[in-house]
PDB file of N, H, CA, C and O in Angstrom:
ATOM      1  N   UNK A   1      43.698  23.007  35.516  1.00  0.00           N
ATOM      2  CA  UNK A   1      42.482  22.855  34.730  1.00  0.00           C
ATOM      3  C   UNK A   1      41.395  22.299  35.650  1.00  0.00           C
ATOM      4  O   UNK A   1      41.634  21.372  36.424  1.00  0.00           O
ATOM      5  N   UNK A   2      40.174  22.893  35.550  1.00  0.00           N
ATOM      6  H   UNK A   2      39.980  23.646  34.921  1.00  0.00           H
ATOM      7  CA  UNK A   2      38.884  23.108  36.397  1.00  0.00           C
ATOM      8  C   UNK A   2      38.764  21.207  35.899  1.00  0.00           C
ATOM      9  O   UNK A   2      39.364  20.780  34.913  1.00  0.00           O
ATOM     10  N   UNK A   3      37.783  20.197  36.916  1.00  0.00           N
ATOM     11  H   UNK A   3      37.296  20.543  37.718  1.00  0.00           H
ATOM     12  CA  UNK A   3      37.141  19.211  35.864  1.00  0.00           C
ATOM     13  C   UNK A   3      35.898  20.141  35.532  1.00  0.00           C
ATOM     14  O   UNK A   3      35.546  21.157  36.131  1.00  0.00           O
ATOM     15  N   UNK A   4      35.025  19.217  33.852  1.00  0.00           N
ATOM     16  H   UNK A   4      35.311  18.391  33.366  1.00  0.00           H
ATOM     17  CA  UNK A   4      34.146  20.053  33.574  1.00  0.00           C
ATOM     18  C   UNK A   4      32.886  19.607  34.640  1.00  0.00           C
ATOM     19  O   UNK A   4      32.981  18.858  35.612  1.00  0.00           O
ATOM     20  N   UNK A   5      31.771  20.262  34.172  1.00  0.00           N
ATOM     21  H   UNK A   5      31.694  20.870  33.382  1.00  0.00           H
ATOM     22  CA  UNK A   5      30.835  20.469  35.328  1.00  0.00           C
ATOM     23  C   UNK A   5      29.877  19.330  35.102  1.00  0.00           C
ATOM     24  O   UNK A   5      29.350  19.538  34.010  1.00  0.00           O
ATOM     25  N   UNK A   6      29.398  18.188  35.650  1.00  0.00           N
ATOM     26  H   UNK A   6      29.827  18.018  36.537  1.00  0.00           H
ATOM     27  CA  UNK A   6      28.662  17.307  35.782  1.00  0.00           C
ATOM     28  C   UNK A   6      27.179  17.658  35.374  1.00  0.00           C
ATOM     29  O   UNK A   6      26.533  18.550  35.924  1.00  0.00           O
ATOM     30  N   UNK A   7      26.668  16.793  34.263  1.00  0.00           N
ATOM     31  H   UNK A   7      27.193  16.069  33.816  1.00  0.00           H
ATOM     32  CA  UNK A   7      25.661  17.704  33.576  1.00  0.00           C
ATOM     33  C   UNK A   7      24.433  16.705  34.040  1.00  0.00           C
ATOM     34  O   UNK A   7      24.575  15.561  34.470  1.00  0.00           O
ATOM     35  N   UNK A   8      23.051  17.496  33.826  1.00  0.00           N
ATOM     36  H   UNK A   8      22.936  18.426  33.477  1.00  0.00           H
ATOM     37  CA  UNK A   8      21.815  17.162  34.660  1.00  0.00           C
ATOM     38  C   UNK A   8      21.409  15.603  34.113  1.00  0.00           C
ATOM     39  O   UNK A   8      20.925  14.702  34.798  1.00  0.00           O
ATOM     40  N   UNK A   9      21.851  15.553  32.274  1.00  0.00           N
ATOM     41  H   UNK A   9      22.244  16.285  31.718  1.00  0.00           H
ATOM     42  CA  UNK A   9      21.467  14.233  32.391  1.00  0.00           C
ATOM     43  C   UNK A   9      23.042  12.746  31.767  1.00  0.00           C
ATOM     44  O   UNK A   9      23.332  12.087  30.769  1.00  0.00           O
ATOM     45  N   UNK A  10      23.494  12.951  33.034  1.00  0.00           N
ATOM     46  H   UNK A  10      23.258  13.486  33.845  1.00  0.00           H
ATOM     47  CA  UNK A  10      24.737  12.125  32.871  1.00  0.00           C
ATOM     48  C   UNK A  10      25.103  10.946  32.032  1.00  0.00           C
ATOM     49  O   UNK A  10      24.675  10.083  32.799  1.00  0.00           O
ATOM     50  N   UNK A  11      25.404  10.523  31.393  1.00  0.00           N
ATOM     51  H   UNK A  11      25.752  11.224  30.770  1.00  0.00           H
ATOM     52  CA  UNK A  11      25.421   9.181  30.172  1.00  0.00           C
ATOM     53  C   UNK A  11      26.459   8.498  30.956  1.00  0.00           C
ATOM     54  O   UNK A  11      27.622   8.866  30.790  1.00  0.00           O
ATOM     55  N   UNK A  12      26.252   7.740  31.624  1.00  0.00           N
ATOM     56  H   UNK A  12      25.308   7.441  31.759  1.00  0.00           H
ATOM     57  CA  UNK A  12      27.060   6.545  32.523  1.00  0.00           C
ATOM     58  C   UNK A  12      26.790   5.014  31.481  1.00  0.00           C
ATOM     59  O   UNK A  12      27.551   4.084  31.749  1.00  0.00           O
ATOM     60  N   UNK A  13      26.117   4.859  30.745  1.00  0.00           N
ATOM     61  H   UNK A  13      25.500   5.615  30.526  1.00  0.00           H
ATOM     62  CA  UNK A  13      25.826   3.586  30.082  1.00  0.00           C
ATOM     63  C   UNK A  13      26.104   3.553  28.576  1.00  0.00           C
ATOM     64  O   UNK A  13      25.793   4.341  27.682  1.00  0.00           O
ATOM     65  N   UNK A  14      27.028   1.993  28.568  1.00  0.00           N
ATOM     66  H   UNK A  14      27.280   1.353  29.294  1.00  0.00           H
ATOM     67  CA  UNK A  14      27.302   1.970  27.236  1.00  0.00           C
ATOM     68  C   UNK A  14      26.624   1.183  27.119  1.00  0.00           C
ATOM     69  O   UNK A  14      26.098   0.434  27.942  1.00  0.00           O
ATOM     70  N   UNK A  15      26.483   1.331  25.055  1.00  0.00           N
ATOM     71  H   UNK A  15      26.910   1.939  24.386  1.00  0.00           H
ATOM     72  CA  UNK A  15      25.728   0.184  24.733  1.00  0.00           C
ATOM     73  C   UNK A  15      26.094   0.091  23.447  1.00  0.00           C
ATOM     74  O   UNK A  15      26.210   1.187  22.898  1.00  0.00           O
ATOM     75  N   UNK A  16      26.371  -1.081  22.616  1.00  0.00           N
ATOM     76  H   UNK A  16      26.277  -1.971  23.061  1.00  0.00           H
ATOM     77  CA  UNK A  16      27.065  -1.425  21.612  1.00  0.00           C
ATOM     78  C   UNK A  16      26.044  -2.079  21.109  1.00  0.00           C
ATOM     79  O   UNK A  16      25.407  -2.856  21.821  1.00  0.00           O
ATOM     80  N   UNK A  17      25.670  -1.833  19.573  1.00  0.00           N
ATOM     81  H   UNK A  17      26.188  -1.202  18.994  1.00  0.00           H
ATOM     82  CA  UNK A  17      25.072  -2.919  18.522  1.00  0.00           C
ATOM     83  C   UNK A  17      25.656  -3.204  17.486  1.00  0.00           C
ATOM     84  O   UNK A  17      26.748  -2.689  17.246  1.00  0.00           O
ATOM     85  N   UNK A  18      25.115  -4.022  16.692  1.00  0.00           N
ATOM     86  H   UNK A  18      24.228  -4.440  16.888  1.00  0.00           H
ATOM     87  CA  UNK A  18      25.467  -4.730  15.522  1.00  0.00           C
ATOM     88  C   UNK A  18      24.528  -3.829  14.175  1.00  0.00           C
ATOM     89  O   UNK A  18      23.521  -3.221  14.540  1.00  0.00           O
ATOM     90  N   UNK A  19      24.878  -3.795  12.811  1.00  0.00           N
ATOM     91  H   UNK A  19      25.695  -4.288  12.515  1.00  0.00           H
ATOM     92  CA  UNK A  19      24.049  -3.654  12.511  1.00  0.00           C
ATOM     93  C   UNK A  19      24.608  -3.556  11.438  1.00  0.00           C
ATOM     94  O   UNK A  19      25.800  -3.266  11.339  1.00  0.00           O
ATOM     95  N   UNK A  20      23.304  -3.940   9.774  1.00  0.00           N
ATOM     96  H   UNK A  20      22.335  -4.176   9.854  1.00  0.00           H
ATOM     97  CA  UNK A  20      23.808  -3.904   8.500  1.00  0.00           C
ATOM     98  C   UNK A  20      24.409  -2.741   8.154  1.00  0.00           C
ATOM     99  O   UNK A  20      24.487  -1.750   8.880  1.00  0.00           O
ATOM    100  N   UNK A  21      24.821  -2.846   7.093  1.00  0.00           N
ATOM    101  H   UNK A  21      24.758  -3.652   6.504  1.00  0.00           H
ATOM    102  CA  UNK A  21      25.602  -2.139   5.956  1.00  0.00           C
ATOM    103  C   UNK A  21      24.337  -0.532   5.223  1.00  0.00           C
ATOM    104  O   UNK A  21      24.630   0.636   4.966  1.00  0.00           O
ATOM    105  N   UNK A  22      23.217  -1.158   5.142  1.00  0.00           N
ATOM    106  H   UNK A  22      22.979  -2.107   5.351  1.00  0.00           H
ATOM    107  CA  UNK A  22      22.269   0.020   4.825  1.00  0.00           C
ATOM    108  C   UNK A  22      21.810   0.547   6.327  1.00  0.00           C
ATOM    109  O   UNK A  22      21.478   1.732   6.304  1.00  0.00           O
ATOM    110  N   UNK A  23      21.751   0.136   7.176  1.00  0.00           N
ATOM    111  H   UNK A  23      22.020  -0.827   7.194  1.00  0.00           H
ATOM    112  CA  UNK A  23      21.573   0.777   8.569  1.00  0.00           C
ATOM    113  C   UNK A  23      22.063   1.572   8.999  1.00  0.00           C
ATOM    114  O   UNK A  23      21.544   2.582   9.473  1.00  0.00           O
ATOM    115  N   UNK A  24      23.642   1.198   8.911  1.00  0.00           N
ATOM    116  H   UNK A  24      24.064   0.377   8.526  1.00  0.00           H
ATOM    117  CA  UNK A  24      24.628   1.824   9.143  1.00  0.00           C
ATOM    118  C   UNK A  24      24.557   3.960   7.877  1.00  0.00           C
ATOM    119  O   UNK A  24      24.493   5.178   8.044  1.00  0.00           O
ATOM    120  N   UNK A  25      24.629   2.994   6.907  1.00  0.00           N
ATOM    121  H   UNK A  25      24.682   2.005   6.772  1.00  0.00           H
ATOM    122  CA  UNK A  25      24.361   4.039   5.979  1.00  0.00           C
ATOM    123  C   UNK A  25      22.935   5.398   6.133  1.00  0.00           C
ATOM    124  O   UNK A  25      23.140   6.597   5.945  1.00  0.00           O
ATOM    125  N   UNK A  26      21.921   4.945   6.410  1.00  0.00           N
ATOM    126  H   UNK A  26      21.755   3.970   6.563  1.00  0.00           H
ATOM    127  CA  UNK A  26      21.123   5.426   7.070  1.00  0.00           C
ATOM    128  C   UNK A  26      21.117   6.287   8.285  1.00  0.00           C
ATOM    129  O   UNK A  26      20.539   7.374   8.291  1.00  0.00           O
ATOM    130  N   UNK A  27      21.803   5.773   9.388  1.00  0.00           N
ATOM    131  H   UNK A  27      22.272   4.890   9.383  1.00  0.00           H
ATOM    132  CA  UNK A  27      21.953   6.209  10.512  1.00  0.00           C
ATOM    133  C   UNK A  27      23.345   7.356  10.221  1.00  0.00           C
ATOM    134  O   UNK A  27      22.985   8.488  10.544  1.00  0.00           O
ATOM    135  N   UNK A  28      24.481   7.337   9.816  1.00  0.00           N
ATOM    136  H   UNK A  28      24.773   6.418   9.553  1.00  0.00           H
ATOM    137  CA  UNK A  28      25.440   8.431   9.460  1.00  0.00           C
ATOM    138  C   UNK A  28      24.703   9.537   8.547  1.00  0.00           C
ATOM    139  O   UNK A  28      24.913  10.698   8.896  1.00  0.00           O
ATOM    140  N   UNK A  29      23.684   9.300   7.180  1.00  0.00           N
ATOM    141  H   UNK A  29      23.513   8.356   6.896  1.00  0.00           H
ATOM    142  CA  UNK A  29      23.061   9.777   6.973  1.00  0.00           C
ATOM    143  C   UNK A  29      22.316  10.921   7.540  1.00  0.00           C
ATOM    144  O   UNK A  29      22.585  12.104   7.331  1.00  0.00           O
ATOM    145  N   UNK A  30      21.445  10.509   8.208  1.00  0.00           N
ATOM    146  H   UNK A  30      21.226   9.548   8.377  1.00  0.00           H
ATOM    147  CA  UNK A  30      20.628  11.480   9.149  1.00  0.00           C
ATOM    148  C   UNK A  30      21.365  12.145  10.095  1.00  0.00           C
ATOM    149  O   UNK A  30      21.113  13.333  10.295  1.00  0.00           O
ATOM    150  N   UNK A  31      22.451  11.450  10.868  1.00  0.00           N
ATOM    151  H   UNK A  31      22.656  10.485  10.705  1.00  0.00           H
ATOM    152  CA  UNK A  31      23.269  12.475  11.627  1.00  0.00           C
ATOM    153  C   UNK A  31      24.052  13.613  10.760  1.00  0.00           C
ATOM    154  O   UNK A  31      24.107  14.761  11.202  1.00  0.00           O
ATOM    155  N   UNK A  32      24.515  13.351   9.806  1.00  0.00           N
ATOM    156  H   UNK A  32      24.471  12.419   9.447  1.00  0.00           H
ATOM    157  CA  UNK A  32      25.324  14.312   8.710  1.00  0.00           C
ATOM    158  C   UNK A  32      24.055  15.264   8.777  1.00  0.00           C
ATOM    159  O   UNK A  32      24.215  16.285   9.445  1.00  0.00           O
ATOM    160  N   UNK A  33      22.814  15.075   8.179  1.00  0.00           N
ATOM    161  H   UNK A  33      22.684  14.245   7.636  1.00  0.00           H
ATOM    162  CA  UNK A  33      22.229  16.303   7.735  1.00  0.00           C
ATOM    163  C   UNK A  33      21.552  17.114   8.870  1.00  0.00           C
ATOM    164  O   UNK A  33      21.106  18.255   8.751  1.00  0.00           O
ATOM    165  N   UNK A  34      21.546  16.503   9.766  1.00  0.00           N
ATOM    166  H   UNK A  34      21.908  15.577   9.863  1.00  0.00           H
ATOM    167  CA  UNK A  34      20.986  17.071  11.175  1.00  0.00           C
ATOM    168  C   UNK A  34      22.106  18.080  11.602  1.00  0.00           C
ATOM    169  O   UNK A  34      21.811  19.183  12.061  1.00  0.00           O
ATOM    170  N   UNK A  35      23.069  17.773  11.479  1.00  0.00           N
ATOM    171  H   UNK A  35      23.308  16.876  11.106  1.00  0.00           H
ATOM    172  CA  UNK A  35      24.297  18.185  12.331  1.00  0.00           C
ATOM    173  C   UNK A  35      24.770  17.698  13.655  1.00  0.00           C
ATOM    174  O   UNK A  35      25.518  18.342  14.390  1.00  0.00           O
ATOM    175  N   UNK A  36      24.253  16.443  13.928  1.00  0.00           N
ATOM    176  H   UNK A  36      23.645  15.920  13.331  1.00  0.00           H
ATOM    177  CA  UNK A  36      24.601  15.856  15.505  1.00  0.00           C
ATOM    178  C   UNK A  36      25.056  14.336  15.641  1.00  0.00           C
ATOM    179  O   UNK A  36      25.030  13.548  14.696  1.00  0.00           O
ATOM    180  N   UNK A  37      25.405  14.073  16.713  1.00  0.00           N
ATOM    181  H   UNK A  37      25.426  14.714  17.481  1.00  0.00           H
ATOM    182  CA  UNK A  37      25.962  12.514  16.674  1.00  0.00           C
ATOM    183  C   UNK A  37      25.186  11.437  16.040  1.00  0.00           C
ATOM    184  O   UNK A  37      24.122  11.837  15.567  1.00  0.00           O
ATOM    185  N   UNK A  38      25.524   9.652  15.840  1.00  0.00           N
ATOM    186  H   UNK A  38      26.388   9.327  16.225  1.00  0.00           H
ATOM    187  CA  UNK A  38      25.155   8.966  15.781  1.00  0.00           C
ATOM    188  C   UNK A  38      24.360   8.855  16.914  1.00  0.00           C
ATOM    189  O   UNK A  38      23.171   8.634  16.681  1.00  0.00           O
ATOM    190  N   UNK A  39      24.739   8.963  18.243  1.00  0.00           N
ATOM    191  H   UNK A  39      25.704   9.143  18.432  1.00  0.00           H
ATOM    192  CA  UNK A  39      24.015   8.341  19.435  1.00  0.00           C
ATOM    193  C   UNK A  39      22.715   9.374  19.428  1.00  0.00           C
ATOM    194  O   UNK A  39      21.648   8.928  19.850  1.00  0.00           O
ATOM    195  N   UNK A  40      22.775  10.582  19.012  1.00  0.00           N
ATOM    196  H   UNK A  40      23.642  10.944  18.669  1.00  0.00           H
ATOM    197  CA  UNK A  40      21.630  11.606  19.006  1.00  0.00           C
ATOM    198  C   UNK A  40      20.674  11.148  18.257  1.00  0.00           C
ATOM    199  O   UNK A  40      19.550  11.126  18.760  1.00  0.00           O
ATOM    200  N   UNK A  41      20.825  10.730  17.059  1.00  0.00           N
ATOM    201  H   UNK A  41      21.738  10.749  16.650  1.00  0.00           H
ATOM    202  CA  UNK A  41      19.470  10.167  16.072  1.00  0.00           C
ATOM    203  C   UNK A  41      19.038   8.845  16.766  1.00  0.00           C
ATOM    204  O   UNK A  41      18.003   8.308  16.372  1.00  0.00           O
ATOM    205  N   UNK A  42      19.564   8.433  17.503  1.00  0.00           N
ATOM    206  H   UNK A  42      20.405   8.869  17.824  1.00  0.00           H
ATOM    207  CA  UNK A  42      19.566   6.666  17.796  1.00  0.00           C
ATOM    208  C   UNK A  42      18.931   7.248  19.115  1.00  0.00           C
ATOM    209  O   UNK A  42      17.934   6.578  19.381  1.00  0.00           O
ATOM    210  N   UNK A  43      19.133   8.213  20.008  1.00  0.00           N
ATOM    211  H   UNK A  43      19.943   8.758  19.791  1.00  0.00           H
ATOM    212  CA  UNK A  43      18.232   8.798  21.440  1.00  0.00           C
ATOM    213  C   UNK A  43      16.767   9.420  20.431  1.00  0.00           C
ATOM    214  O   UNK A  43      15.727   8.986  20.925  1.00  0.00           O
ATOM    215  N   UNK A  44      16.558  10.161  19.385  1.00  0.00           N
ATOM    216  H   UNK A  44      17.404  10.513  18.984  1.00  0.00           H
ATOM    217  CA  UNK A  44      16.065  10.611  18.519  1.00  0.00           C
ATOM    218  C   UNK A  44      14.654   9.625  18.134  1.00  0.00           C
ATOM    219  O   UNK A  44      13.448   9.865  18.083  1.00  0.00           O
ATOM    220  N   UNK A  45      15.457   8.466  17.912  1.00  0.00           N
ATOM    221  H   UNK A  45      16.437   8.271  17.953  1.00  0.00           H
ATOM    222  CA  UNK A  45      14.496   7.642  17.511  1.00  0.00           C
ATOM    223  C   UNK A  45      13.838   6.296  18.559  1.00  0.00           C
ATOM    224  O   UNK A  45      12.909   5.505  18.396  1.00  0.00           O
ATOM    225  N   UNK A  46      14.929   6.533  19.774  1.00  0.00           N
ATOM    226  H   UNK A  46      15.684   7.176  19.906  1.00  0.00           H
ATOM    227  CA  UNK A  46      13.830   5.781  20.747  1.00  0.00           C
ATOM    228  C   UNK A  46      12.799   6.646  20.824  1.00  0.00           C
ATOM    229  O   UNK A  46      11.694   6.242  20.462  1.00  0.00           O
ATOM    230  N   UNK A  47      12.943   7.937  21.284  1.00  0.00           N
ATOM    231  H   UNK A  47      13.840   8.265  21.579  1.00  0.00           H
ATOM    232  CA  UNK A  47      12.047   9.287  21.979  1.00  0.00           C
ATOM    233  C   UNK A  47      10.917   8.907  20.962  1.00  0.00           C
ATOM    234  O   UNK A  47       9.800   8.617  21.393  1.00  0.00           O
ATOM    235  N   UNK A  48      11.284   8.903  19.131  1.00  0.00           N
ATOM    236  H   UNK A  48      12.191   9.138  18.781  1.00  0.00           H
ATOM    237  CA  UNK A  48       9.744   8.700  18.575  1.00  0.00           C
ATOM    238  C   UNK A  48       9.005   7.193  19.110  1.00  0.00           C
ATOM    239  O   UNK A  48       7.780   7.084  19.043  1.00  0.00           O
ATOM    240  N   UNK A  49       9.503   6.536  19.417  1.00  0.00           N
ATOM    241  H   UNK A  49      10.497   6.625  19.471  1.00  0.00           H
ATOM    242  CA  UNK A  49       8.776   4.790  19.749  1.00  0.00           C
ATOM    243  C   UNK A  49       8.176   5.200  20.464  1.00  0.00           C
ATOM    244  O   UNK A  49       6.968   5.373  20.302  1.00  0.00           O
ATOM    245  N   UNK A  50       8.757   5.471  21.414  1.00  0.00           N
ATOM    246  H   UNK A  50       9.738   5.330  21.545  1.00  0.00           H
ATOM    247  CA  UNK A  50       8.140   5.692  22.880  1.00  0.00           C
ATOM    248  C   UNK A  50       7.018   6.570  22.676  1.00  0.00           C
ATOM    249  O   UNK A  50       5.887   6.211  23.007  1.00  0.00           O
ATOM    250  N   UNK A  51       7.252   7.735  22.138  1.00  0.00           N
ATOM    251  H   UNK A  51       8.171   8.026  21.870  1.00  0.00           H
ATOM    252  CA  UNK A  51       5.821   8.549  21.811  1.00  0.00           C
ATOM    253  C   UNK A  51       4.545   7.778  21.534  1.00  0.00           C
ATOM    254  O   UNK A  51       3.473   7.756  22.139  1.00  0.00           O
ATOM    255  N   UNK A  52       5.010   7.092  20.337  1.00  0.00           N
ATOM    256  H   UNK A  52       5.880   7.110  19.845  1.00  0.00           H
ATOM    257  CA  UNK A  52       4.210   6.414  19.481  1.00  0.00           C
ATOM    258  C   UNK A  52       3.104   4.836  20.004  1.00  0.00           C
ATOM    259  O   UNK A  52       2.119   4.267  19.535  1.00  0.00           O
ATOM    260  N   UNK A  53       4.283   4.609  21.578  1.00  0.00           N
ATOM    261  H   UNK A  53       5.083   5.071  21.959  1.00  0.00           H
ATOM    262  CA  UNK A  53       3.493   3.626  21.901  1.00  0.00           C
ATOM    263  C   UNK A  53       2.605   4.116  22.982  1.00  0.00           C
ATOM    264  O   UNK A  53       1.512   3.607  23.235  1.00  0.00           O
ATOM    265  N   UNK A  54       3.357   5.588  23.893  1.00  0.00           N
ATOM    266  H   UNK A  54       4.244   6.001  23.687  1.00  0.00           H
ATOM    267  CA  UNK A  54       2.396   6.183  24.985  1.00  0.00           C
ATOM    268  C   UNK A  54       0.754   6.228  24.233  1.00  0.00           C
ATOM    269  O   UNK A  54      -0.260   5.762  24.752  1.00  0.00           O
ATOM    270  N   UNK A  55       0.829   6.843  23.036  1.00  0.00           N
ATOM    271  H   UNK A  55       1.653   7.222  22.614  1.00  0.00           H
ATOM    272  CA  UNK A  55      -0.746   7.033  22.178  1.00  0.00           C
ATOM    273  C   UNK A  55      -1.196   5.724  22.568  1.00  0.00           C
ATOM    274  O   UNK A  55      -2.328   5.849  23.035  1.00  0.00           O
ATOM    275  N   UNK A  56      -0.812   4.501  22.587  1.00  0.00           N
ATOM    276  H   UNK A  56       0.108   4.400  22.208  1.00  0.00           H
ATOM    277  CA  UNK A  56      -1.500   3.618  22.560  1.00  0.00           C
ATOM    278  C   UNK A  56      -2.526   3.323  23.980  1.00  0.00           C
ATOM    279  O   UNK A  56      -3.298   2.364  23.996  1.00  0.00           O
TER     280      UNK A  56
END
């Protein structure tokens, strides 16, 4: 078996939070109806901050 192929943007960093009970609910939420991971809405929603503060 080949290893797979090292991709352009590599995820070497973990990062663990805490977080309520409706957060939690929220965040599985939006990944369910999207169709993609927890960590995708949570990359998803830095990308909007960041937008939001470049305007500034």
């Amino acid at each position: 078996m080949s290893p797979r192929p090292k991709s352009e943007h590599s995820k070497q960093l973990r990062f663990e939070m805490r977080m309520g009970a409706e957060t939690a609910e929220k965040l599985m939420y939006c990944a369910e109806k999207l169709g993609v991971s927890r960590a995708a809405i949570i990359e998803k929603g830095i990308d909007l901050v960041k937008a939001e503060l470049d305007k500034k």
